[in-house]
C-alpha positions in Angstrom: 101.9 36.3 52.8 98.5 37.0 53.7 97.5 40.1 55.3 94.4 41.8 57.6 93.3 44.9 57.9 90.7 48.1 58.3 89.2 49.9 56.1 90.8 52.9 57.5 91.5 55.7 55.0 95.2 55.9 55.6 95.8 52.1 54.8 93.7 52.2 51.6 96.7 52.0 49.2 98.1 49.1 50.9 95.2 47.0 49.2 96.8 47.3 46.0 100.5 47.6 47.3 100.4 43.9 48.9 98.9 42.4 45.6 96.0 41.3 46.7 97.2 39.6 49.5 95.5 41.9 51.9 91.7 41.1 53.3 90.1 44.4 54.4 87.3 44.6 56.4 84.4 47.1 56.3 83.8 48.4 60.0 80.2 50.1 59.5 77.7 48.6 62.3 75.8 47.2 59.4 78.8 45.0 57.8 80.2 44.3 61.3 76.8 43.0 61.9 76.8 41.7 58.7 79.8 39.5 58.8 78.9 38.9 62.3 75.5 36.8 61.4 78.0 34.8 58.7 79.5 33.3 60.9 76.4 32.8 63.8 73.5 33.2 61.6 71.4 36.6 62.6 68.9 35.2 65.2 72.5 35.2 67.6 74.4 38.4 65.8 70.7 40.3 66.8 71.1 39.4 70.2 75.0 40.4 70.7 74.0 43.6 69.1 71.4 43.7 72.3 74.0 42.3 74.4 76.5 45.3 72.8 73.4 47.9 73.7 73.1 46.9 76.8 76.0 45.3 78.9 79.1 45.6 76.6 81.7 45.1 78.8 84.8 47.0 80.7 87.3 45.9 77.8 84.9 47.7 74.9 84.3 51.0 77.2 88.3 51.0 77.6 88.5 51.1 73.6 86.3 53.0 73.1 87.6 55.9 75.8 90.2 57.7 73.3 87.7 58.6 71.0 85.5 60.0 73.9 88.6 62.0 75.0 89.3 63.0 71.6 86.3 64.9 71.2 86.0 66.3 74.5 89.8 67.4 73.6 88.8 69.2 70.2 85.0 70.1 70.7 84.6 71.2 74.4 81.8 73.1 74.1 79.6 70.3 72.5 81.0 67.3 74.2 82.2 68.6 77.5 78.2 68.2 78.1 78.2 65.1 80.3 74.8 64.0 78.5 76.1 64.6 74.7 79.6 63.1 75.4 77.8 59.8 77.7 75.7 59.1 74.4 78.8 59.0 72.3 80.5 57.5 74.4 77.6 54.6 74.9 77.7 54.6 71.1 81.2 54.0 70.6 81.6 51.2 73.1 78.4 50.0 71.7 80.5 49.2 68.1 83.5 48.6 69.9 81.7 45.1 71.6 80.0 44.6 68.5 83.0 44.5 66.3 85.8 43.1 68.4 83.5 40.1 68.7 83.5 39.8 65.0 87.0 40.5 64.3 88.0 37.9 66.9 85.5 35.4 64.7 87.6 36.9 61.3 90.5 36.8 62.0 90.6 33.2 63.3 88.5 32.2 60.7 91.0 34.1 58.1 94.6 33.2 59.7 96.4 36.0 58.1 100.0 35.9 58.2 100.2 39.3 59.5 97.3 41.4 60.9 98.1 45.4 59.6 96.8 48.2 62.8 96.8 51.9 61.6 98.3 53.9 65.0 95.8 51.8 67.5 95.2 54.1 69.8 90.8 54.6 68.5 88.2 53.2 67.4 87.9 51.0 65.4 92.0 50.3 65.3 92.0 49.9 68.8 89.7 47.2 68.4 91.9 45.3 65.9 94.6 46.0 67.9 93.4 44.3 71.1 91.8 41.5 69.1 94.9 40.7 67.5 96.7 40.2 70.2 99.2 37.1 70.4 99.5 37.3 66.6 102.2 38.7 64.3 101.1 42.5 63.2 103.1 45.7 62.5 101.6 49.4 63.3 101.9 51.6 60.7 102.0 55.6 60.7 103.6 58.8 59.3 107.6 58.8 59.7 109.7 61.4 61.4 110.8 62.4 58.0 108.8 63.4 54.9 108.5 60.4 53.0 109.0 58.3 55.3 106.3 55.6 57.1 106.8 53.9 60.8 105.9 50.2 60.0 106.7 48.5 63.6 105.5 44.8 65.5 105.4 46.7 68.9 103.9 49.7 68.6 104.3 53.6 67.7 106.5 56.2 68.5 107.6 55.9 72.5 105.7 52.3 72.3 108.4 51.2 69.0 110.8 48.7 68.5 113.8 51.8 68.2 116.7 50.2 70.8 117.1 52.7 73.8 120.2 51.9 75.0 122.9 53.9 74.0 125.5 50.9 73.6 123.6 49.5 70.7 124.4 52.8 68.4 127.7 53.2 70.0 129.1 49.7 70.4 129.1 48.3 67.0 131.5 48.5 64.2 128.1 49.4 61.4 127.5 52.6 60.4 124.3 53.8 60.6 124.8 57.1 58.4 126.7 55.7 55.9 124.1 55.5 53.1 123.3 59.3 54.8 120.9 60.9 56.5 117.8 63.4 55.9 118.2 66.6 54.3 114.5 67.6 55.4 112.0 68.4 58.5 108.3 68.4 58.5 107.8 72.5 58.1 104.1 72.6 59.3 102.2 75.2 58.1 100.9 78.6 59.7 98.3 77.9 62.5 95.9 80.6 60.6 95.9 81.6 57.1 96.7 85.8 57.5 99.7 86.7 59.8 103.3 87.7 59.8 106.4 86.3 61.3 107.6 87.2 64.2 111.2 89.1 64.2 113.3 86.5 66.8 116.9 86.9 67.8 118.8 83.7 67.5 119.4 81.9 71.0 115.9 81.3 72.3 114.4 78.0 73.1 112.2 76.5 71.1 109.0 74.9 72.5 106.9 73.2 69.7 103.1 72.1 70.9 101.6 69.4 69.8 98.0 67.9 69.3 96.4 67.6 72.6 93.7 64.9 71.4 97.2 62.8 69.9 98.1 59.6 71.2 102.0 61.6 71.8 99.7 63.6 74.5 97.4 61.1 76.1 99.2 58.0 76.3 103.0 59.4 75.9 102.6 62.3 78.0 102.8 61.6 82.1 102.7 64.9 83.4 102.2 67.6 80.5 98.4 66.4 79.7 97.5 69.1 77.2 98.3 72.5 75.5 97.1 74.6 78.6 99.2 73.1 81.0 102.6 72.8 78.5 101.8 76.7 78.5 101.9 77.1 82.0 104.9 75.0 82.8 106.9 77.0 79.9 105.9 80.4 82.0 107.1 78.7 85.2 110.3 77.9 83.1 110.6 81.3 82.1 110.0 82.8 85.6 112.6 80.7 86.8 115.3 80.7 83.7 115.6 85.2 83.6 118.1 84.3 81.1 115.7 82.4 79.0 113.6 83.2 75.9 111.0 80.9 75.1 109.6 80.4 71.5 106.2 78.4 71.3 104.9 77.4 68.1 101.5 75.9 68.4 100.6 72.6 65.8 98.5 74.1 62.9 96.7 70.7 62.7 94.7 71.5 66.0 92.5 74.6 65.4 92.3 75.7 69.3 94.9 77.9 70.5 96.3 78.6 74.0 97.3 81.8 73.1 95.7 84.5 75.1 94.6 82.2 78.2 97.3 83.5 79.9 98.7 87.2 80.9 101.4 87.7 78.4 104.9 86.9 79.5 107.9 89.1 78.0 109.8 86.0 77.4 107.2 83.5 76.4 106.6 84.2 72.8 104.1 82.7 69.9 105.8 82.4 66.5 102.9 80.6 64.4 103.7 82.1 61.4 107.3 81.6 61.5 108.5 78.1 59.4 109.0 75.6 61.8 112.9 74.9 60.3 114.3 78.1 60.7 113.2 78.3 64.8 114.9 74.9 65.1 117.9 76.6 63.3 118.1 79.5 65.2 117.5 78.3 68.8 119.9 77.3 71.3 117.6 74.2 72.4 114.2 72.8 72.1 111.6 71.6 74.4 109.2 69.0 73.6 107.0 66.6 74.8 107.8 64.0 72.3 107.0 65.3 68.9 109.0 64.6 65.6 110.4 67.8 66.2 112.7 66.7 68.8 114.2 64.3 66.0 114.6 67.1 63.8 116.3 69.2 66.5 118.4 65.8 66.7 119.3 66.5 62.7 120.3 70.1 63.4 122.8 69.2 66.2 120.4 70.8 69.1 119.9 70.4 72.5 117.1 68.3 73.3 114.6 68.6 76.3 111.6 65.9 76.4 109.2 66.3 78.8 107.2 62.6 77.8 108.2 59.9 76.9 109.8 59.3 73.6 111.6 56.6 71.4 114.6 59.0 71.4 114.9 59.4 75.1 118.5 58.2 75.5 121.3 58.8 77.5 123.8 61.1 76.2 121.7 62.1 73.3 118.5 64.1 74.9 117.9 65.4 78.6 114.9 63.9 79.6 112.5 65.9 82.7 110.0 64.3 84.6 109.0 67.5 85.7 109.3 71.0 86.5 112.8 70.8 88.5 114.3 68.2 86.3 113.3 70.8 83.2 115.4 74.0 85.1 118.2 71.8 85.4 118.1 70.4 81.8 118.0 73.8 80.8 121.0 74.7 83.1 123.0 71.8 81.7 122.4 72.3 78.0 123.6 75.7 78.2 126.9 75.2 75.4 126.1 71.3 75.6 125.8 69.4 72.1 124.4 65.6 71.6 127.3 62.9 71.6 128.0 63.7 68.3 128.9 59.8 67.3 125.2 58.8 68.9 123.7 61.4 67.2 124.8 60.8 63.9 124.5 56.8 64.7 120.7 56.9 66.2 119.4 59.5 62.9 121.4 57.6 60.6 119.7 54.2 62.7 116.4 56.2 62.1 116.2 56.7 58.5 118.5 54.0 56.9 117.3 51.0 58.9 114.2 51.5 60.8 111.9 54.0 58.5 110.2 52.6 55.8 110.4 54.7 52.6 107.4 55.7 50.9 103.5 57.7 52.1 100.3 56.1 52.1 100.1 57.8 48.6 102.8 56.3 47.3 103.7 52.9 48.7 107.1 51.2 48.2 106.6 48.4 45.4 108.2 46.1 47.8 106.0 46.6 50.8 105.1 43.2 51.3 108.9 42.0 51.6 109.5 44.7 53.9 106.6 44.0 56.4 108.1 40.1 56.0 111.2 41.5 56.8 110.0 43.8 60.0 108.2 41.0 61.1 110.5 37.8 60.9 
């Protein structure tokens, strides 16, 4: 098999992984432009770079638009400035033109057996990803278990291939679990080097955030559309659930905090020191958009509240809420409520036995190839 792909740092290791099978190409302006005047000599790749500068089209602005939001996500202050942000923005969609008109040129040139998109939701794997369209590709990302990758041919996380329908987990004679299931959970770190845990009696609920500038938040997430507004609809939770701690522990990975924009609540607390296992342990449900950790809470026989959409948003497993009425009555409902306990064990046993890939883009399963043949056949 033959095999395409970025030059993204995550997907490095898969060079030597798929034996040499894999083309990777370099996605600098000068080697885009570069392998754009290879194949329409550089009096015509000059002009499309003018062309690019100057009109580049709806479909390269659209690709270009996460990583616009991104920043304006994680650096407010710099690109929240209409002028900064429109230059980046003008940049990026700029390169995006440039290079989906090259990779379109590449990759029919090349004919790769499979075309290789890491996530796809920026620049430049957005760009592959559109340009590959109508081609056999798998996406490829951290797992929902340590060690474990998501190599998929539709998409990531609530976009995957993972069936929905609870009939397909409970109607079958296989059993998923039967080679076992994961003995570990992602335990992020501390959001800030120096601080102590918080002291929590057990029977709170458990409200992990996420990354506001991730593709789980602004393509999976309908109606919670960042950290600032998950806070406020966990206070309106709590004003309306008296009954109800809440426990929020903020992502470490994102290195703005939400904590403090609002008055403090008695029953809305922050536990970012406190190892992200034990609140899953010790909680009598958990709230998320879509994160991993809602899997997790699926391993620890939890409750299960999404507020997005997810790839484990199924019937009888999870309560899924739309919004803030469907979330009081979730929370009503999974008061002494426990997962079908045959689904559960059938969709995590599903998860890590058939669908996950082992290995990390450190350390790549020797038979990677076979196993993207396999995902793709």
């Amino acid at each position: 098999m033959t095999f395409f792909k970025l030059d993204t740092g995550q997907l490095r290791n898969f060079d030597a992984a798929l034996n040499g099978q894999a083309h990777t190409f370099r996605t600098s302006t000068g080697a885009v432009l570069g392998q754009l005047a290879r194949h329409v000599g550089w009096p015509k790749a000059l002009g499309r770079l003018a062309h690019a500068c100057i009109a580049p089209g709806e479909t390269a602005a659209e690709l270009a638009e996460g990583n616009v939001t991104r920043k304006r996500i994680r650096l407010p202050g710099l690109f929240g400035n209409r002028v900064v942000s429109g230059i980046y923005g003008w940049l990026k969609t700029t390169q995006a033109a440039l290079l989906h008109e090259a990779l379109e040129l590449e990759i029919s040139e090349r004919n790769p057996d499979v075309v290789i998109v890491y996530n796809g939701s920026l620049y430049p794997e957005a760009v592959l990803a559109h340009a590959s369209q109508g081609r056999k590709r798998v996406f490829v990302e951290a797992g929902f278990f340590p060690g474990t990758l998501q190599i998929d041919p539709e998409g990531l996380n609530a976009a995957n291939s993972v069936p929905r329908d609870p009939g397909f987990y409970l109607n079958t004679a296989e059993d998923f679990a039967a080679d076992g299931l994961p003995q570990a959970v992602n335990n992020r770190k501390s959001k800030s080097a120096s601080g102590d845990e918080l002291a929590l009696d057990p029977g709170y609920v458990f409200v992990p955030f996420q990354v506001p500038s991730d593709m789980q938040v602004t393509v999976h997430s309908p109606w919670v559309r960042d950290m600032e507004m998950f806070l406020d609809v966990v206070i309106g939770a709590a004003d309306r659930n008296p009954d109800d701690v809440f426990v929020i522990k903020e992502h470490p990975s994102f290195k703005l905090s939400v904590k403090g924009l609002r008055p403090d609540h008695p029953r809305v607390l922050f536990a970012n020191h406190n190892v992200t296992s034990d609140l899953i342990q010790n909680a009598r449900a958990v709230i998320t958009l879509n994160s991993t950790v809602g899997i997790e809470g699926l391993l620890f026989e939890k409750p299960v509240i999404t507020l997005g959409n997810a790839c484990y948003n199924i019937d009888g497993l999870v309560f899924h809420a739309p919004d803030e009425r469907a979330l009081d009555k979730s929370l009503r409902a999974s008061q002494g409520w426990d997962p079908d306990a045959k689904l559960r064990r059938q969709f995590v046993g599903y998860l890590w036995n058939k669908y996950l890939t082992p290995g990390r883009y450190d350390a790549l399963p020797d038979n990677l190839s076979d196993r993207i043949n396999e995902i793709t056949t």
